[in-house]
C-alpha positions, -999 to 999 in steps of 0.1 A, spaced: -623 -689 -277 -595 -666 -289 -562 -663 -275 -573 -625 -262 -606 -636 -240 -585 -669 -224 -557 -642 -215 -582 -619 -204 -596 -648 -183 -562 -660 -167 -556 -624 -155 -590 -620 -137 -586 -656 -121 -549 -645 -110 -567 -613 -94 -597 -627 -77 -571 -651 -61 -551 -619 -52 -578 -605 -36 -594 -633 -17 -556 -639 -5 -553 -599 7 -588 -595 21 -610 -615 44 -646 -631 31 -662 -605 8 -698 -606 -5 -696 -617 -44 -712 -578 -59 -682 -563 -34 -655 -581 -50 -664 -578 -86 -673 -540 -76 -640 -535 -64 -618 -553 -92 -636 -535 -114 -632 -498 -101 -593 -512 -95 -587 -520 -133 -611 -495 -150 -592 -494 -181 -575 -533 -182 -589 -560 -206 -605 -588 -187 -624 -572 -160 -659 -564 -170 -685 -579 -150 -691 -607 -176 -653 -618 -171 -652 -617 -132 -688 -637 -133 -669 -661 -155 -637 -668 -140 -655 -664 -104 -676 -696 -118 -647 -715 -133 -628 -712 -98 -655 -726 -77 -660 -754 -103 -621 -760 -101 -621 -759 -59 -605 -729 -56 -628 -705 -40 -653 -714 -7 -686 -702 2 -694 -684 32 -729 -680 52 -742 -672 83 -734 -682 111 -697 -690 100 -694 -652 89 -690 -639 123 -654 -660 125 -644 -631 104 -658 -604 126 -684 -599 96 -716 -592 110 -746 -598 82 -785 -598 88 -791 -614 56 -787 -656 59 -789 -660 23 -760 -632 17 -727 -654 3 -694 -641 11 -661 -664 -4 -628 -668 5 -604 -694 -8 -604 -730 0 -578 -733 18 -603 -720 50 -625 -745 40 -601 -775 39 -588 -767 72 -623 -762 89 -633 -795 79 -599 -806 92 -607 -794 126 -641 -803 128 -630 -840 123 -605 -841 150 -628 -820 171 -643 -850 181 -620 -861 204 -626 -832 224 -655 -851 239 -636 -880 249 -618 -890 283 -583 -888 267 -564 -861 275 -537 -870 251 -562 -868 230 -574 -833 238 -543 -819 241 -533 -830 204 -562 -808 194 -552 -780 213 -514 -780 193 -532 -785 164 -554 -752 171 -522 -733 183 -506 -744 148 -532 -732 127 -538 -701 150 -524 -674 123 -537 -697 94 -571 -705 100 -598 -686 125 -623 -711 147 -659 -706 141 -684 -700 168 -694 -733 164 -661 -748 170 -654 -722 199 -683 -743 217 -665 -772 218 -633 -752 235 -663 -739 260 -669 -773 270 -631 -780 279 -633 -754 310 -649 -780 333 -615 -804 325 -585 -803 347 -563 -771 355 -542 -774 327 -568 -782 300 -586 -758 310 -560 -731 311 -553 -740 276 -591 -737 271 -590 -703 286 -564 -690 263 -581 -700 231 -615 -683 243 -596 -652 257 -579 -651 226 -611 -652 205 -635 -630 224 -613 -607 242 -588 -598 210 -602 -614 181 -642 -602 194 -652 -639 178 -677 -652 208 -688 -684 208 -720 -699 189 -739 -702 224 -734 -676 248 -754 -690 267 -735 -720 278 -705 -701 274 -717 -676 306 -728 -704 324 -695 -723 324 -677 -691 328 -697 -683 362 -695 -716 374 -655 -721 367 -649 -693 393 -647 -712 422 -634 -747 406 -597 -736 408 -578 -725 438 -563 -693 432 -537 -691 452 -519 -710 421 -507 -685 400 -522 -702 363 -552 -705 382 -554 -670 393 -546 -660 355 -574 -681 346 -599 -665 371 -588 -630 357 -601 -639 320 -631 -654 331 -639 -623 348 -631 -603 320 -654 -622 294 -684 -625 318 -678 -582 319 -680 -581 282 -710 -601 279 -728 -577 307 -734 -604 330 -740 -595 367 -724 -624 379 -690 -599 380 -706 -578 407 -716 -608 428 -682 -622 426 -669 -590 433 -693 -585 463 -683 -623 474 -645 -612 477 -652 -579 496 -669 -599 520 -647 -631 523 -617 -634 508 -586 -639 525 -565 -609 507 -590 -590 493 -560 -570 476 -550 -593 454 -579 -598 433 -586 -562 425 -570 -565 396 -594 -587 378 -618 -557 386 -597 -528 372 -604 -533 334 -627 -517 310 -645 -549 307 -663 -551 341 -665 -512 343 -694 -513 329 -716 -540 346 -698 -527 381 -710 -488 375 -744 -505 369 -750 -520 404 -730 -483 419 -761 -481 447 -751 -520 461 -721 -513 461 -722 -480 481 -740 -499 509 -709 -525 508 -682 -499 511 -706 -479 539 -708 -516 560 -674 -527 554 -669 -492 571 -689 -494 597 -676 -529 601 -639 -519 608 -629 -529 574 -616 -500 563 -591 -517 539 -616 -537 519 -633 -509 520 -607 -486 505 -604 -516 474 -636 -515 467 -633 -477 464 -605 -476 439 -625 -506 419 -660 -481 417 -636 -451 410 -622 -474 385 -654 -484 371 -671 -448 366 -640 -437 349 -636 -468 321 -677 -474 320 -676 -458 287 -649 -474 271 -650 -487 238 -649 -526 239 -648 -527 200 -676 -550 200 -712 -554 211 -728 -532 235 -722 -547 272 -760 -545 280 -767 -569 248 -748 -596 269 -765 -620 287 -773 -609 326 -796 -625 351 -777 -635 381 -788 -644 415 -807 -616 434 -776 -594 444 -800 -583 472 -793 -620 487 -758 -611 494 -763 -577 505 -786 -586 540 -790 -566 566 -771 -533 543 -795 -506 539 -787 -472 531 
């Protein structure tokens, strides 16, 4: 090979590294697409070249291979299960870092568990969880206040910012609905922690919200003070949906002489029909997983 063609080959290894550095996981026909358009008139970048250096980087370990259902860690969203998108290896090395310590997340040691946890938070800017490693945090909300807390922030952090859900939304409602009345509130982490649960179980549609919301209208001791984990765009939604139950709450709180709770759950449906439409930058709420008890059951004796 002449001097020309291995210089010509050094500079499209040195790009495709420069790339994959600058962008996240991108489909093989993309990148090579792209460099090309970029250096339309450099040696070194016809699509012979980029196949070619593309091949001698994943021989040398450079590059990793990405597929479904690892794709969605990067908020790429692709029908196609055969489709392969690469980034560099680094990803890779530290994924299979993560999913070796992960293992202690299932034991009793909560020195143990907590390690993890740093070790998440140290890699949080360098590395992204995949759905199937966000399962695994899902599980840690039925541990104690703290771990869970911890738990809470990851996931918040994930579905809420990042729009990364967990692999099984399934399990992830179910432990969501059922950690709203492990906690008591009235401690301020715990009250945080209620807030965020409320706020994922809104984005993924799920009608548990409005029976929770119904539950504290009826009995809670300051009513007042958990409005707030009503008044986001994430519940709008779900709350708008169920607008005729919750006219028959407001009218028999009224008639009830309980014109304050009343007045709450007036602002939070006000609320709701003004935010309903609000973009969540991610799947449409009624994709999310509903099916909650009968709302009629805690509605009894309210007729309009």
């Amino acid at each position: 090979m002449n001097v020309d063609i291995q210089m010509s080959d050094v500079n499209s290894d040195s790009e495709i590294l420069q790339y994959l550095f600058t962008h996240p996981p991108t489909r093989t026909s993309r990148l090579v697409r792209e460099i090309m358009e970029n250096h339309k008139f450099g040696r070194g970048f016809s699509e012979p070249s980029l196949y070619r250096a593309l091949k001698y980087l994943d021989k040398a370990g450079m590059i990793a291979k990405i597929q479904n259902p690892d794709l969605i860690a990067y908020g790429i969203k692709e029908s196609n299960d055969r489709a392969v998108y690469l980034t560099l290896n680094t990803f890779a090395n530290r994924k299979e870092h993560l999913d070796t310590i992960f293992n202690l997340l299932s034991g009793d040691d909560t020195s143990d568990i907590r390690m993890v946890l740093d070790e998440i938070r140290l890699y949080r800017d360098r590395y992204i969880l995949t759905p199937k490693q966000l399962d695994h945090i899902v599980n840690l909300l039925t541990r104690d206040a703290d771990i869970a807390k911890t738990a809470t922030e990851i996931l918040y952090d994930y579905f809420i910012i990042r729009q990364i859900p967990p692999y099984n939304k399934e399990g992830f409602r179910d432990v969501l609905r059922s950690s709203l009345t492990r906690f008591d509130i009235s401690v301020p982490q715990n009250s945080q922690m209620r807030n965020h649960h409320i706020r994922m179980l809104g984005k993924l549609g799920d009608e548990w919200v409005v029976s929770q919301l119904i539950e504290d209208a009826l009995n809670a001791d300051d009513f007042e003070s958990l409005k707030k984990d009503y008044l986001t765009k994430f519940t709008a939604f779900v709350i708008e949906s169920h607008r005729t139950e919750l006219f028959n709450l407001e009218r028999e709180l009224r008639k009830g002489d309980r014109v304050k709770e009343a007045k709450i759950l007036a602002e939070i449906r006000k609320y709701a029909t003004e935010h309903e439409s609000d973009p969540l930058d991610a799947t449409n709420p009624m994709e999310g997983i509903t099916g909650a008890p009968e709302l009629k059951g805690l509605l009894k004796g309210m007729r309009p």
